[in-house]
C-alpha positions in Angstrom: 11.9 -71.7 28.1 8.4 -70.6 28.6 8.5 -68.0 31.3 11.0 -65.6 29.5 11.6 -63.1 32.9 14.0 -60.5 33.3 17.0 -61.6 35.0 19.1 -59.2 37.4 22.8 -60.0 38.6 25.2 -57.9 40.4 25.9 -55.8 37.8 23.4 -56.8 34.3 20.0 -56.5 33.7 18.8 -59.0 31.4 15.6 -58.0 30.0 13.1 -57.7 26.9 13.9 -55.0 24.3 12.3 -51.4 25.5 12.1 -48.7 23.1 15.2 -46.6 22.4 17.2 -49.4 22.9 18.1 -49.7 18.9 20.3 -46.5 19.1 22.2 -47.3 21.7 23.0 -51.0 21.2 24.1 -49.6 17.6 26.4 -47.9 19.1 27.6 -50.4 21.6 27.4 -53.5 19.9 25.2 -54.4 17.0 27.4 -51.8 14.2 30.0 -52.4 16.1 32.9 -54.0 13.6 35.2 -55.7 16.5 32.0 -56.9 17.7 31.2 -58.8 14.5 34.5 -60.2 14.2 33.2 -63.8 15.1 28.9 -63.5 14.6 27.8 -64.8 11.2 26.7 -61.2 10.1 28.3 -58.7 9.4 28.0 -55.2 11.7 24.7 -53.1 11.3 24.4 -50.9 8.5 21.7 -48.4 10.5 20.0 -48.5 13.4 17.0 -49.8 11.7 18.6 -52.8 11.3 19.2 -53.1 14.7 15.6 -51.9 15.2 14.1 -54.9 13.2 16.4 -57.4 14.8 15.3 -56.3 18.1 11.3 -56.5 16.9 11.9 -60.1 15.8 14.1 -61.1 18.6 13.6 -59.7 21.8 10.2 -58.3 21.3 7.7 -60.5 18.8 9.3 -63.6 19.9 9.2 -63.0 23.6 5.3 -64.3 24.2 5.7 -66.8 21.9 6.6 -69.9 23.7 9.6 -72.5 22.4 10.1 -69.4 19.3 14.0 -68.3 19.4 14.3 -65.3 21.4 16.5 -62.9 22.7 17.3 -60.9 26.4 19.1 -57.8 26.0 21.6 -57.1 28.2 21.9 -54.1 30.2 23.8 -52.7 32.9 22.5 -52.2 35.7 22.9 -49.1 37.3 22.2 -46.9 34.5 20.5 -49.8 32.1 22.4 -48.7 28.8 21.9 -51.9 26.4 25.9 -53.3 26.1 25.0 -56.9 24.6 22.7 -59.7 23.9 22.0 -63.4 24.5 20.2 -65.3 22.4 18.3 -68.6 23.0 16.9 -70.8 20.3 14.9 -74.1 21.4 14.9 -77.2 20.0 13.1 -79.7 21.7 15.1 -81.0 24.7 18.1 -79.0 23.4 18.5 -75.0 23.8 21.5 -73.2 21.7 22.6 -70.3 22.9 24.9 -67.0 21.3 26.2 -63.9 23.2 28.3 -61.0 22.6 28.8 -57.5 24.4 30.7 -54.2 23.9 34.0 -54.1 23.1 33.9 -51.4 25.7 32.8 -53.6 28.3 35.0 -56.9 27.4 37.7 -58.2 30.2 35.3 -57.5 33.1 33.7 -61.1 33.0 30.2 -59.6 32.5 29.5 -62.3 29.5 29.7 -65.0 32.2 27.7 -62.8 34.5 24.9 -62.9 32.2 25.6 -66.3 31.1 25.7 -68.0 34.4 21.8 -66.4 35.1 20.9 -67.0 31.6 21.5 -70.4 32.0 20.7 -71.3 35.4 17.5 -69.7 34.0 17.3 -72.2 31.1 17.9 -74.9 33.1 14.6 -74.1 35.2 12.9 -75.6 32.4 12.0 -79.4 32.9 12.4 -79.8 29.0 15.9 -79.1 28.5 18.7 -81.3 28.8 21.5 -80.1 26.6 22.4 -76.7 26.4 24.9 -75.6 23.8 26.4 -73.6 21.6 29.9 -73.6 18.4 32.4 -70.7 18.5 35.3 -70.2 16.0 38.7 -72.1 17.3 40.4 -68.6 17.1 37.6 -66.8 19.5 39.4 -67.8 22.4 36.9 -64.9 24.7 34.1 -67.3 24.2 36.0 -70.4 25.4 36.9 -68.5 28.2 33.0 -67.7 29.1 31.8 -71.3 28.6 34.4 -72.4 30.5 33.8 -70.6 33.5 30.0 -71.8 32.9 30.9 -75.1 33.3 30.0 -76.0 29.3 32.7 -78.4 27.8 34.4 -78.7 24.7 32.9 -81.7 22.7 35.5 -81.6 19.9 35.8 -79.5 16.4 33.1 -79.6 14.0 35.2 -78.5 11.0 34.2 -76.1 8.3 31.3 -75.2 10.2 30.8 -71.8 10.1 31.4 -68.8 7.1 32.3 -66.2 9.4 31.7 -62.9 6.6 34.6 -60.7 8.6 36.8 -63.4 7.4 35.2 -64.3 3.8 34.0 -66.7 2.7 35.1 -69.8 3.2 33.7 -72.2 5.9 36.0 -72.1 9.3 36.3 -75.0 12.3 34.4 -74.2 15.3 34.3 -76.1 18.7 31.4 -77.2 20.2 30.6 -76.8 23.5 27.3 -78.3 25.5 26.3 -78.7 28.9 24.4 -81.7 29.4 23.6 -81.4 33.1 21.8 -78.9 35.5 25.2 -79.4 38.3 27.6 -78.5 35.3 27.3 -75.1 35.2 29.1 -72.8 37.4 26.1 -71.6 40.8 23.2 -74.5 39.4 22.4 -76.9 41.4 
């Protein structure tokens, strides 16, 4: 994706970073332990941690075209930072991560920002498979790329060393959309 824009859906704001965010999504998310359960690092010591995620992420790499990047995610009434989602291109094929507030899970707002992340991603005439692994135990994650339409390709087994649960390599599913009409509103 070239054109990284800020996205707005009925209730999220996804956006680049904006400074004081770093507190706040230490808070909400990023040092958050529940939150790390399933990410391949563990929560945030500090907020400078967060700080220098954000720089690389969501701020350095947003101009750079094709460069892994990040939109924060936001509510949008007040526009408190609750989440990220991550994109990382590869050619024709995009991967993507997510993850909110604990505070905020059960409202569906991951497939909120999912569904306009992607419908984003798909705007671009280089992409063509857009996917993403999650641990066979994170059943939240199905749920989301379910509703977006993504399928389940199979296991890839030992996959992933998740540090919450040590160190040893677990099975994750892969899911991928391969087509602009398989995700939920993208036609």
């Amino acid at each position: 994706m070239k054109d990284r824009v800020e996205l707005l859906t009925e209730r999220l704001r996804l956006r680049r970073a904006r400074q004081g965010d770093a507190p706040v999504l230490f808070r909400n998310y990023t040092g958050a332990q529940n939150c790390s359960r399933f990410l391949q690092r563990r929560p945030h010591k500090d907020v400078a941690h967060t700080e220098a995620m954000l720089e690389k992420w969501c701020i350095s790499a947003w101009n750079q075209a094709d460069a892994p990047f990040s939109w924060v995610i936001s509510t949008l009434d007040d526009d408190e930072p609750i989440g990220l989602f991550v994109v990382i291109p590869d050619g024709h094929k995009t991967e993507i991560h997510f993850g909110i507030s604990e505070r905020f899970w059960g409202r569906g707002l991951v497939a909120e920002a999912g569904q306009a992340a992607v419908s984003a991603l798909w705007r671009s005439p280089d992409v063509q498979r857009i996917w993403t692994v999650c641990d066979v135990e994170n059943t939240g994650s199905r749920r989301v790329l379910e509703k977006l339409g993504f399928r389940c390709e199979g296991t890839l087994h030992k996959w992933l060393v998740l540090p919450a649960f040590g160190n040893l390599a677990r099975d994750c599913y892969v899911f991928a959309s391969t087509s602009r009409r398989g995700v939920a509103g993208v036609e």
